[in-house]
C-alpha positions in Angstrom: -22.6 -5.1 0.3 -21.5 -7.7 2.8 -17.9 -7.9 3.1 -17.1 -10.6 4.7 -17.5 -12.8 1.0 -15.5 -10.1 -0.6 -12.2 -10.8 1.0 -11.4 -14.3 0.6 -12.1 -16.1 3.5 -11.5 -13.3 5.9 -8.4 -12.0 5.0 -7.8 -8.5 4.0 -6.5 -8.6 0.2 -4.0 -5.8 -1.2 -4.3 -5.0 -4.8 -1.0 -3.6 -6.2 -0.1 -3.0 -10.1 1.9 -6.1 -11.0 4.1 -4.4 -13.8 5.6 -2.3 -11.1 8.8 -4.0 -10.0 8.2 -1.5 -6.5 5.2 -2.8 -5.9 6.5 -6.1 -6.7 9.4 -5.8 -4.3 7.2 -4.4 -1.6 4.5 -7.3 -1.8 7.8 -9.8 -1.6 8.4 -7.9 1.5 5.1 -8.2 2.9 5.0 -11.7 2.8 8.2 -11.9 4.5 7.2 -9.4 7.4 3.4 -10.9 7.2 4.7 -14.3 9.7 1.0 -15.0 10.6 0.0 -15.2 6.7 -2.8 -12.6 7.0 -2.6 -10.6 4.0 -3.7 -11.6 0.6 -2.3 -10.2 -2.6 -3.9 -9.7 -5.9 -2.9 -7.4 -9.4 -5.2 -4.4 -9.8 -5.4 -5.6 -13.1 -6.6 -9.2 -12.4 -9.2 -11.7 -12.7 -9.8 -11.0 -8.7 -10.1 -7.2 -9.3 -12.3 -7.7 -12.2 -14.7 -9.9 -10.7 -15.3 -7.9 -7.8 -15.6 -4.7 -10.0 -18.8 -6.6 -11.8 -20.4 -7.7 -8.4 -20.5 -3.6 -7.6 -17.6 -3.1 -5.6 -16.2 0.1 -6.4 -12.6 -0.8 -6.8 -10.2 1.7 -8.3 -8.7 0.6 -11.2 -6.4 3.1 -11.4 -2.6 1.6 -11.5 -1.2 4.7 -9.7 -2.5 3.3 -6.5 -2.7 0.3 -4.2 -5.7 -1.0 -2.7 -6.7 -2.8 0.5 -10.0 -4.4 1.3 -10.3 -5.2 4.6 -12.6 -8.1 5.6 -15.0 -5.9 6.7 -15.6 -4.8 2.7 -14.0 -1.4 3.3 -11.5 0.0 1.1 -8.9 2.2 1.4 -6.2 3.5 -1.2 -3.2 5.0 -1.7 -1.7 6.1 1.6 -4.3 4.7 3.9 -4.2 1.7 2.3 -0.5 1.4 2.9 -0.6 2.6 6.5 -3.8 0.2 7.2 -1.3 -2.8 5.9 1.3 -1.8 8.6 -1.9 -2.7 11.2 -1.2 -6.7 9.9 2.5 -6.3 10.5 4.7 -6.9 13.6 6.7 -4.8 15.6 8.3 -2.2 14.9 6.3 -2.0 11.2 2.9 -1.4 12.7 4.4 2.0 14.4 3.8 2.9 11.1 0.4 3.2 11.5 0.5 6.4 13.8 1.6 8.2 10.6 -2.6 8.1 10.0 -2.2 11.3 12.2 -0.7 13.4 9.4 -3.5 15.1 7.0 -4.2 12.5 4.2 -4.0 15.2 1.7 -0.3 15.6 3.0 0.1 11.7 2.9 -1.5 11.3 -0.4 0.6 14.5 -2.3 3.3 12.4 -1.4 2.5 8.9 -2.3 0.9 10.5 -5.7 5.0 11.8 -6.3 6.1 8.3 -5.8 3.7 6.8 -7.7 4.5 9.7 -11.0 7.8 8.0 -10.7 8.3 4.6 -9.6 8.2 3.2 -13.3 10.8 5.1 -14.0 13.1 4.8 -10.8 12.3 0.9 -10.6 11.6 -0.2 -13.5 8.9 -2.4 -14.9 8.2 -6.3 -15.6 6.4 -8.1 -18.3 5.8 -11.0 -15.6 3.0 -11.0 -13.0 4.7 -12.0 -9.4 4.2 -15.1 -8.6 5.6 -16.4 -5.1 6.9 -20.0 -4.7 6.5 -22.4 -1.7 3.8 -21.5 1.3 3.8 -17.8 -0.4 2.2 -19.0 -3.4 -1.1 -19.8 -1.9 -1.3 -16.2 -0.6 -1.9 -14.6 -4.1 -5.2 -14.2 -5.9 -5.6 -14.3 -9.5 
């Protein structure tokens, strides 16, 4: 499967769970650190996800972790995919990325914690994240 279609015009799209207010508050985040407007962002859960779930992609649905298709059509999830965001990111963020060095298992046991318990340290929300002004056209249904 081509990737190239798959990621919106090129750009690498990061599905996170929108009920998740850190997920939420890390997305806001990312489009702030994101200056050249690389990354895309779309809900696990959306009509994006969906759509490319039916065309064959094999995109985890699973809300306990966050997803990044690059353009390429690769995807990677939970820690990778985090460390593969910090790749889009300036200085000193994309140091981050060196942290790929680490055993994922290692990486992953730790993100999984997190992810046990972010509802319940953060919180959720009823309301998708939406991002007003030049953000907005950055999200995918």
């Amino acid at each position: 499967m081509s990737g190239a279609g798959h990621s919106g015009m090129g750009h690498p799209i990061l599905f996170f769970d929108a009920e998740c207010l850190l997920c939420s508050r890390s997305v806001q985040l990312l489009l702030r650190l994101d200056r050249r407007g690389v990354l895309r962002f779309a809900p696990l859960a959306g009509p994006t996800a969906r759509s490319l779930r039916t065309r064959g992609l094999p995109l985890p649905g699973d809300p306990h972790t966050v997803v990044l298709l690059d353009p390429g059509g690769k995807l990677y999830t939970a820690s990778d995919a985090v460390l593969r965001v910090c790749r889009y990111l300036p200085w000193p963020w994309r140091a981050a990325a060196v942290l790929q060095a680490l055993p994922s298992e290692l990486r992953d046991l730790l993100y999984r914690w997190i992810a046990q318990r972010r509802y319940r340290w953060f919180g959720t929300s009823e309301r998708c994240l939406r991002s007003a002004g030049e953000g907005a056209a950055r999200f995918l249904p």
